[in-house]
N, CA, C and O of each residue as an XYZ file, in Angstrom:
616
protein
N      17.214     -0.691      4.029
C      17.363     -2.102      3.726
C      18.222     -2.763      4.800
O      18.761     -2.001      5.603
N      18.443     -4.202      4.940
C      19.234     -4.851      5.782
C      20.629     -4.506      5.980
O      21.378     -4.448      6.955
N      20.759     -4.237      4.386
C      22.593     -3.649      4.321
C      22.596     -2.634      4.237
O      23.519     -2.296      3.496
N      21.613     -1.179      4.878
C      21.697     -0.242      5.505
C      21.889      1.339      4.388
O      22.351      2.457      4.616
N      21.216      0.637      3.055
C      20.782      1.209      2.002
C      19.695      2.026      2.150
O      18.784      1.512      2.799
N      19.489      3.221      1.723
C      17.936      3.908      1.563
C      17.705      4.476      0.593
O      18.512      5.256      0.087
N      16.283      4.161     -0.009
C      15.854      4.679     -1.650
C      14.776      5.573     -1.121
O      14.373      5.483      0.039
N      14.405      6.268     -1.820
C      13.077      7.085     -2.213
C      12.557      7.077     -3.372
O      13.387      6.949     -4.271
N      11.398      7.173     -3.723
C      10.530      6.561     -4.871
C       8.945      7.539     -4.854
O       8.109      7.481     -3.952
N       8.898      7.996     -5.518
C       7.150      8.331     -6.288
C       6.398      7.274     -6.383
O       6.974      6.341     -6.943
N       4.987      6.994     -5.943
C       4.425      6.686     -6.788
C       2.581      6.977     -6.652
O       1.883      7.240     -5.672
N       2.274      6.799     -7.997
C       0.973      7.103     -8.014
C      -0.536      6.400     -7.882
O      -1.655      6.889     -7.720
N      -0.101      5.157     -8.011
C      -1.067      4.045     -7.854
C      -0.600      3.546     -6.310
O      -1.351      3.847     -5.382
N       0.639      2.781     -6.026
C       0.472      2.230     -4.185
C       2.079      1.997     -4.127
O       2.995      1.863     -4.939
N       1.955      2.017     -3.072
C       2.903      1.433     -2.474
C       3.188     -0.267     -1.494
O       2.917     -0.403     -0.301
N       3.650     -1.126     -2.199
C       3.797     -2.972     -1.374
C       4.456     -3.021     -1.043
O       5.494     -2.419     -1.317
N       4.220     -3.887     -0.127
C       5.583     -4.650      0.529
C       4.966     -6.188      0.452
O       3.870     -6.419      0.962
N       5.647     -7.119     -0.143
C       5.954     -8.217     -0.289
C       6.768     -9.362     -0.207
O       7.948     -9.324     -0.556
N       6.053    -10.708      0.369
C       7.177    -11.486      0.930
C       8.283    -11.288     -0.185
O       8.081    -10.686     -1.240
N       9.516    -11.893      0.200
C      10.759    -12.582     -0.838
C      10.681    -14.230     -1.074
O      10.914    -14.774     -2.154
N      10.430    -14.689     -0.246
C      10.645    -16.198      0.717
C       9.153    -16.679      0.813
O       8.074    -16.107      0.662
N       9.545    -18.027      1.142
C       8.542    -19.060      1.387
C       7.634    -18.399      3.104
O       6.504    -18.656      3.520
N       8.472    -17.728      3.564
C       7.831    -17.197      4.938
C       7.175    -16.241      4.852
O       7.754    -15.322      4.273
N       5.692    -15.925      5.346
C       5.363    -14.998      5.933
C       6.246    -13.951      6.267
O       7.359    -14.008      6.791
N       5.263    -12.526      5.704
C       6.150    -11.528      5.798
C       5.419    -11.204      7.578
O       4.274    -11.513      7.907
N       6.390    -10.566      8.428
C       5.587     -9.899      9.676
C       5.958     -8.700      9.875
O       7.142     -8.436     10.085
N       4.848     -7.620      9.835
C       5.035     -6.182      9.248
C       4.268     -5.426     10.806
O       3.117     -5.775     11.068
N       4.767     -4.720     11.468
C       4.389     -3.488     12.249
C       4.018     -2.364     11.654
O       4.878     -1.665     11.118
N       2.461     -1.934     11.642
C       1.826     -1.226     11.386
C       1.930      0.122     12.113
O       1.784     -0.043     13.324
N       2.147      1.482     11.746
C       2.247      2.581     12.534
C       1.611      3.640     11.457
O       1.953      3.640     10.275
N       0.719      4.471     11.966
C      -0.276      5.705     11.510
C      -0.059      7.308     12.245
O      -0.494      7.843     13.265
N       0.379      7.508     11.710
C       0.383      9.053     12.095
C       1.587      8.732     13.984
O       1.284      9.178     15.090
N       2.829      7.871     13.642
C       3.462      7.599     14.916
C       2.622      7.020     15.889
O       2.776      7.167     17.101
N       1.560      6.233     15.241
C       0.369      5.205     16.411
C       0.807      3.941     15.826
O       0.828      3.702     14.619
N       1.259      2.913     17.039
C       1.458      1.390     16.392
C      -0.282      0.989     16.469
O      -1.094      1.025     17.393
N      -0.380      0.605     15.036
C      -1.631      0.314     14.861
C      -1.866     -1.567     14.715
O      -2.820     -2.065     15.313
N      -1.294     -2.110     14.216
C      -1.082     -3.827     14.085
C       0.343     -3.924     14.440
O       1.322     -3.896     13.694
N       0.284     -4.027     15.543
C       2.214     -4.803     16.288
C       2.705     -5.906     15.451
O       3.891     -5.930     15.124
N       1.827     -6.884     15.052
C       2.324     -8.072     14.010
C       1.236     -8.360     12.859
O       0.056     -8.651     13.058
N       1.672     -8.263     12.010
C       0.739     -8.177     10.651
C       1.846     -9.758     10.161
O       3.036     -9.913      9.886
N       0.814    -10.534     10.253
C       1.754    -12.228      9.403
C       0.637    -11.978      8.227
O      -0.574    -11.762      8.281
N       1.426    -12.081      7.304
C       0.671    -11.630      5.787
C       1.977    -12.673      4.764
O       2.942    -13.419      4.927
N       0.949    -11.910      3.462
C       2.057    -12.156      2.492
C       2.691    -10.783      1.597
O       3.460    -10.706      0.639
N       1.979     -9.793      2.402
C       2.489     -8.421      2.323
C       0.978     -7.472      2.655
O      -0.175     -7.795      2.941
N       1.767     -6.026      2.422
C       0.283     -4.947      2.595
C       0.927     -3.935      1.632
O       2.062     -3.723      1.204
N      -0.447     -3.337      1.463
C      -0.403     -2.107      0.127
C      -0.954     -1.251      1.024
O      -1.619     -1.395      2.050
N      -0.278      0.223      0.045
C      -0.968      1.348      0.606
C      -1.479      2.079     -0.408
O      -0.706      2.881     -0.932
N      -3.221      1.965     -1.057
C      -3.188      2.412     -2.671
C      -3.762      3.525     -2.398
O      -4.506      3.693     -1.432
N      -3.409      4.525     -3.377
C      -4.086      6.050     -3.853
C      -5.842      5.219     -4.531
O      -6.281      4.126     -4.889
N      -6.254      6.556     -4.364
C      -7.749      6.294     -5.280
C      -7.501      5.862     -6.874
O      -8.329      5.142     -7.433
N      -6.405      6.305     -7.520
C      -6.062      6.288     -8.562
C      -5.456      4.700     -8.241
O      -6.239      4.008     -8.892
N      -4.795      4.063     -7.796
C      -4.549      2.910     -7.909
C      -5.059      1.761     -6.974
O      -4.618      0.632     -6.760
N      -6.080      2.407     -6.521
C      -7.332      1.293     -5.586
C      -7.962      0.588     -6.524
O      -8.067     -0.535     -6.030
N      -8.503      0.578     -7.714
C      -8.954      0.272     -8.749
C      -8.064     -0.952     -9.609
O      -8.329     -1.575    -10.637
N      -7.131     -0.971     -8.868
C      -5.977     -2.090     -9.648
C      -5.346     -3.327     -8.802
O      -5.791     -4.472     -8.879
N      -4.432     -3.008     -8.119
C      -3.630     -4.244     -7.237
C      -4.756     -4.114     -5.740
O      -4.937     -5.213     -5.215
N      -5.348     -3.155     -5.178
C      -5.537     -3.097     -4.111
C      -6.829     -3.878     -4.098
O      -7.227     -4.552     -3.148
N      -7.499     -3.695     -5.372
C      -8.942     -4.431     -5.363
C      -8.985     -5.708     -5.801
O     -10.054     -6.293     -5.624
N      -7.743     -6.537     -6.541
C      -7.524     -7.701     -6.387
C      -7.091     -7.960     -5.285
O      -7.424     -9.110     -4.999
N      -6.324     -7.339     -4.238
C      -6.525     -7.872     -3.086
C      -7.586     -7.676     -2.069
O      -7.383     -7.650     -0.855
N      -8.720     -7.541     -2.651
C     -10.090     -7.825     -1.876
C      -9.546     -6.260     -0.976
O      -9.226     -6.556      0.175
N      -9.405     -4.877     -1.242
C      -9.459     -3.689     -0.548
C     -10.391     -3.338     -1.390
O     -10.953     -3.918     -2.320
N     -10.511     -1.774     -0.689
C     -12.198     -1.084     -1.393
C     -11.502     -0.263     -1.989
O     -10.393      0.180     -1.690
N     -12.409      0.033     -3.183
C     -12.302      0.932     -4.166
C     -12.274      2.360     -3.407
O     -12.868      2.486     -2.336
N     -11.553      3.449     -4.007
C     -11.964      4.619     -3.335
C     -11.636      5.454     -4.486
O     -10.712      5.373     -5.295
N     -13.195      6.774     -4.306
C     -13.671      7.265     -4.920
C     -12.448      8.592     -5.299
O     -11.734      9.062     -4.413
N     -12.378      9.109     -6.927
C     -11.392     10.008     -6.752
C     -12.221     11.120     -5.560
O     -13.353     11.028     -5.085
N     -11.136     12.168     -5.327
C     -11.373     13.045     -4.775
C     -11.960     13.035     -3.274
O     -12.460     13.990     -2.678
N     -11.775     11.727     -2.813
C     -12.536     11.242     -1.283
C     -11.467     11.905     -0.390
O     -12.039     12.625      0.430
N     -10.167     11.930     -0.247
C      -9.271     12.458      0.163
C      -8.853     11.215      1.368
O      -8.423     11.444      2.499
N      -9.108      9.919      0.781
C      -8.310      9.148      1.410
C      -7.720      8.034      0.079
O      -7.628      8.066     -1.148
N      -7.337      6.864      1.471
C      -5.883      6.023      1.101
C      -6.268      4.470      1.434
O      -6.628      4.292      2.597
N      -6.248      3.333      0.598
C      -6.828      2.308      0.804
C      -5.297      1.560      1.331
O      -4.378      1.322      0.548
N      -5.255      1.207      3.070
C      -4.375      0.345      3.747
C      -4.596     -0.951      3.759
O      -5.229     -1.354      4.735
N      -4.156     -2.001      2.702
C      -5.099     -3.620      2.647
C      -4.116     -4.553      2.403
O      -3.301     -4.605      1.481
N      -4.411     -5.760      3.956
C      -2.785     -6.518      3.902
C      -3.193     -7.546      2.595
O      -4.275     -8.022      2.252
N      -2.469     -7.606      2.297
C      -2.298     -9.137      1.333
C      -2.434    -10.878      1.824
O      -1.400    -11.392      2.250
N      -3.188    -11.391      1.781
C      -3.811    -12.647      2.057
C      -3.276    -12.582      3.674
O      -2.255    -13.251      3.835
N      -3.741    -11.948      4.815
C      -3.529    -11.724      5.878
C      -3.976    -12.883      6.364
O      -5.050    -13.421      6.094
N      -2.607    -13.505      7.545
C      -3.120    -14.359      8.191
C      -3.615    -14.169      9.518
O      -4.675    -14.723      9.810
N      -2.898    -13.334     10.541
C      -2.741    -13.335     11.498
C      -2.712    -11.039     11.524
O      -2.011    -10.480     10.680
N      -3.468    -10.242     12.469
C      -4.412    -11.022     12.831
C      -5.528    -10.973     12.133
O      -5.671    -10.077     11.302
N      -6.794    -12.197     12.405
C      -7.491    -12.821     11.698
C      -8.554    -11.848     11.243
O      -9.221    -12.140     10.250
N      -8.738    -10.858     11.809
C     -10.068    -10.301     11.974
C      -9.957     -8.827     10.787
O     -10.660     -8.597      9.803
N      -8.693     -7.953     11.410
C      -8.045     -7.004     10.250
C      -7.892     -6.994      8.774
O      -6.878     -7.320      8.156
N      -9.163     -6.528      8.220
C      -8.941     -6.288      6.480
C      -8.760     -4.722      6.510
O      -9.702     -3.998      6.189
N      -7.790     -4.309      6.819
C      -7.389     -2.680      6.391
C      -8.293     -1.950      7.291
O      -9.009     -2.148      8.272
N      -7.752     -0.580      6.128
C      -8.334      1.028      6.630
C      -8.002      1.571      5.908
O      -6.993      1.422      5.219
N      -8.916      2.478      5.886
C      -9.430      3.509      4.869
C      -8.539      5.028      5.438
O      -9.131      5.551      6.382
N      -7.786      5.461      5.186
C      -6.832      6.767      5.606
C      -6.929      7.571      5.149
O      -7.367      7.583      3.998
N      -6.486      8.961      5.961
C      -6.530     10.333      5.706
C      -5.759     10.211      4.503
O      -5.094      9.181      4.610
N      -5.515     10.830      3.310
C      -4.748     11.711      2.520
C      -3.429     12.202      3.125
O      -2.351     12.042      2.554
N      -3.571     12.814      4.321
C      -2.295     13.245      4.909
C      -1.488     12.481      5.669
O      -0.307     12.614      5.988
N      -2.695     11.259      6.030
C      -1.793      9.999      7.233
C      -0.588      9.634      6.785
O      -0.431      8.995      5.745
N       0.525     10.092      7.689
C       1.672      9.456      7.724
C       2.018      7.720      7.653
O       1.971      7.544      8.870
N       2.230      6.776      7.273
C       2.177      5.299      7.440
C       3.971      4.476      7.565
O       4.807      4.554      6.666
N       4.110      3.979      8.472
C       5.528      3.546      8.533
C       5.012      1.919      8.948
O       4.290      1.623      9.901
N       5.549      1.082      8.042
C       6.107     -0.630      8.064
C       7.262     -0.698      8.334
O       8.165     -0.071      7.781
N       7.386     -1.664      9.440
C       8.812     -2.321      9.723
C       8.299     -3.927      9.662
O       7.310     -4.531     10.077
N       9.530     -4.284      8.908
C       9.540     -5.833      8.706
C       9.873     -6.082      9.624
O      10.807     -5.377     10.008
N       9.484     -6.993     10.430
C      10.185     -7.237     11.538
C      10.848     -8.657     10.954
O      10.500     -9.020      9.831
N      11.806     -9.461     11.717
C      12.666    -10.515     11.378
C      13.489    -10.253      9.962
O      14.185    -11.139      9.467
N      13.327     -8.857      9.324
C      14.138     -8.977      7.765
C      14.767     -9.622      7.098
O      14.569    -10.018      5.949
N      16.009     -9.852      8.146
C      16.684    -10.888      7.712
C      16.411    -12.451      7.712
O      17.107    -13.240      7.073
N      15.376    -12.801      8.461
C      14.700    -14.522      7.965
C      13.640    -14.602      7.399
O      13.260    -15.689      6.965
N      12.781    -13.287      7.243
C      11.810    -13.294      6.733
C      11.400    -11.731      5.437
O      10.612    -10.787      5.370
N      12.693    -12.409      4.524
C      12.934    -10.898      3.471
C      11.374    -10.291      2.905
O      10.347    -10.941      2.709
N      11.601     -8.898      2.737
C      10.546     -8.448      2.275
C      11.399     -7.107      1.203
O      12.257     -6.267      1.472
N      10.592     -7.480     -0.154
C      10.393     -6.759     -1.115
C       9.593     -4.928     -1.229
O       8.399     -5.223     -1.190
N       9.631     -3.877     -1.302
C       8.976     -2.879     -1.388
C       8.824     -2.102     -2.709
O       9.755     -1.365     -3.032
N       7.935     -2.176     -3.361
C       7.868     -1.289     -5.099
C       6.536      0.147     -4.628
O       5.434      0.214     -4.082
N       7.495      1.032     -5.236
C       6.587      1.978     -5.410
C       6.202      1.978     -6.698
O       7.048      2.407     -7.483
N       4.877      1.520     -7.279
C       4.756      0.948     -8.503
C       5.237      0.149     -8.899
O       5.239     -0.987     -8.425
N       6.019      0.675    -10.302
C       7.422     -0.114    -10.461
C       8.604     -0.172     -9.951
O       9.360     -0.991    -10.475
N       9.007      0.450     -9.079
C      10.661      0.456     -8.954
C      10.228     -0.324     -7.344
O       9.578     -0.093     -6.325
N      11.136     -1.421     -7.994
C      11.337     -2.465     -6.546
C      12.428     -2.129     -5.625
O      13.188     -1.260     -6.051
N      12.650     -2.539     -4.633
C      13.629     -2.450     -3.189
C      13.216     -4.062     -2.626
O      12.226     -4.537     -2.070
N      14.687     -4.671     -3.145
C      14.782     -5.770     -1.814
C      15.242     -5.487     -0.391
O      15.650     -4.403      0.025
N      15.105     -6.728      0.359
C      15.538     -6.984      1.628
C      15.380     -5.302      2.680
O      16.203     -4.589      3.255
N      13.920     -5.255      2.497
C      13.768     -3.845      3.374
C      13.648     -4.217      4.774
O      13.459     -5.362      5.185
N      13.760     -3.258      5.416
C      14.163     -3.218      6.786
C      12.314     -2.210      7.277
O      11.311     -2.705      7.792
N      12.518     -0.992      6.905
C      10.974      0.466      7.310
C      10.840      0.918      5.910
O      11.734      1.048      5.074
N       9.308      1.182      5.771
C       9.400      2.069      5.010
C       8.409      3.060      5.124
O       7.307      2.698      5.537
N       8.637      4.544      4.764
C       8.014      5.899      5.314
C       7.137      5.801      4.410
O       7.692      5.249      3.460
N       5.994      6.041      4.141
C       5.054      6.750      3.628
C       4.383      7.939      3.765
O       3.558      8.196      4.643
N       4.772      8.698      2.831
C       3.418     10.054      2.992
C       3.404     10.782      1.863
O       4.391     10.912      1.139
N       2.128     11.368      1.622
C       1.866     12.570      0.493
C       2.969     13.409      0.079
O       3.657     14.103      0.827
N       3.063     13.308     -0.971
C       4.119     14.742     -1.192
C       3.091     15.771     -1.690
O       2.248     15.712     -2.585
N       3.497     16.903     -0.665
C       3.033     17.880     -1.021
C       3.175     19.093     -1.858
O       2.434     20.049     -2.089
N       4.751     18.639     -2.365
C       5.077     19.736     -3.539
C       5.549     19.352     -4.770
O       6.701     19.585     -5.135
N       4.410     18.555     -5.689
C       4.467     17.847     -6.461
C       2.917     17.672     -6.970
O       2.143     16.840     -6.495
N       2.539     18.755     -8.197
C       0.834     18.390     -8.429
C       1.026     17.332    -10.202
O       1.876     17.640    -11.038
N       0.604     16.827    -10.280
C       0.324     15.709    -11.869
C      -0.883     16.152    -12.531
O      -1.608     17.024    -12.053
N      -1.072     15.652    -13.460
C      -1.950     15.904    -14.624
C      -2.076     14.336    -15.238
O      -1.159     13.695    -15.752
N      -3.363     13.933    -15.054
C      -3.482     12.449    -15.886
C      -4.219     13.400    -17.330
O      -4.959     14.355    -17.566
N      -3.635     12.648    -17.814
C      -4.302     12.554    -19.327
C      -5.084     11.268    -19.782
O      -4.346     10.299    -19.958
N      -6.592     11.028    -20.039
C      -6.886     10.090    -20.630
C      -7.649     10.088    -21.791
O      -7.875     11.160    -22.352
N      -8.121      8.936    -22.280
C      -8.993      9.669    -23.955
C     -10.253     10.106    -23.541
O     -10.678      9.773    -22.434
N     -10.716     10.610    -24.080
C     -12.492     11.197    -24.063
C     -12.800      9.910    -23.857
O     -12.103      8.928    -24.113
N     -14.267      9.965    -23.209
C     -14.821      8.710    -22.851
C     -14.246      7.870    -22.065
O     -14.734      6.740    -22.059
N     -13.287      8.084    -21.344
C     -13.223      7.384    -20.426
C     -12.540      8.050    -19.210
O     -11.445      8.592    -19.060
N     -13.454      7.839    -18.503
C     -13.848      8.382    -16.716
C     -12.989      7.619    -15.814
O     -13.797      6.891    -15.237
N     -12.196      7.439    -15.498
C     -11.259      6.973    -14.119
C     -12.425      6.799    -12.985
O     -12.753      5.734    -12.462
N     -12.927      7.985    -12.747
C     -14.317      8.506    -11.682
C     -15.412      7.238    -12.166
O     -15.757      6.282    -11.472
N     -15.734      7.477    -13.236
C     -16.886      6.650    -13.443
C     -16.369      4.875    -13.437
O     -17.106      3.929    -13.160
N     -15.127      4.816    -13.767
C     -14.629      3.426    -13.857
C     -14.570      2.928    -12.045
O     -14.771      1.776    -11.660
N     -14.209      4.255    -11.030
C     -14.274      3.907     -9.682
C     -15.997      3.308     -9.199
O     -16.127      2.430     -8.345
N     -16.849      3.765     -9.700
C     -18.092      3.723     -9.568
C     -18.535      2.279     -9.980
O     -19.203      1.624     -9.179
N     -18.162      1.712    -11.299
C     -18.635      0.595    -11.708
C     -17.814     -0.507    -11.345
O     -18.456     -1.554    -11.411
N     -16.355     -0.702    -10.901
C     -15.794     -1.894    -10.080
C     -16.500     -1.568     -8.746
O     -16.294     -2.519     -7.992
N     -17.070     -0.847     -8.284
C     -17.850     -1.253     -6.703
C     -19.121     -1.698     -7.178
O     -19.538     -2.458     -6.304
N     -19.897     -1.630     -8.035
C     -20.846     -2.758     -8.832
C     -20.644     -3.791     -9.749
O     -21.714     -4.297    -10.088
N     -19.853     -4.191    -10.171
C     -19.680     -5.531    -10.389
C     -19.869     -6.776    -10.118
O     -19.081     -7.179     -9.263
N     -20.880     -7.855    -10.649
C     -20.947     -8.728    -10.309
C     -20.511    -10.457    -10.580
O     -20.864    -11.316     -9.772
């Protein structure tokens, strides 16, 4: 964070970063230690699991992704600048690091799920690899098959 704080956080659906302020957030994109977007002017970007592509990432106009595809839906939030960039579709293992750039005039918010972080400065992303979950849901209803029918929707 700005005041030189650092959290760590789980989560299973995505990871945001979101303005604070009336300003444009401007976020440096980096993949596996590759600067991939030098200036991202947004109003933030997500990084959703397949399990939570289906929720915040697909209201922000990102693609659904299928369980078990072994990737990661990267999709900025009402991106202004640049104009052409709607995401990427990522390895499972891709490393992903955001830096806010301007932090301090242009605050940005970070929730892994639920647990928020103001006034961030970077934040690391990657798989944990020593950590397996278990969803539980009721009979009859498919997560898999629910991925299938939000990419047909009309």
């Amino acid at each position: 964070t700005t005041d030189g704080a650092q959290y760590s956080a789980l989560a299973i659906n995505e990871v945001s970063l979101i303005r604070q302020m009336h300003n444009a957030a401007h976020i440096r994109v980096e993949v596996d230690g590759k600067h991939q977007v030098d200036e991202l002017v947004c109003d933030g970007i997500l990084l959703a699991t397949p399990v939570g592509s289906t929720a915040y990432n697909l209201s922000a106009y990102g693609p659904v992704v299928p369980l078990g595809a072994g990737l990661m839906a990267l999709t900025p939030i009402s991106p202004f600048r640049p104009r052409r960039w709607r995401g990427a579709l990522l390895n499972e293992s891709a490393k992903v690091n955001l830096e806010v750039l301007e932090p301090e005039f242009r605050p940005v918010a970070a929730s892994a799920d639920s647990a928020e972080h103001r006034h961030i400065k970077t934040v690391s992303i990657a798989q944990a690899q020593d950590i397996t979950l278990r969803l539980l849901y009721d009979q009859g209803y498919s997560l898999a098959d629910r991925a299938i029918a939000e990419q047909f929707r009309t």
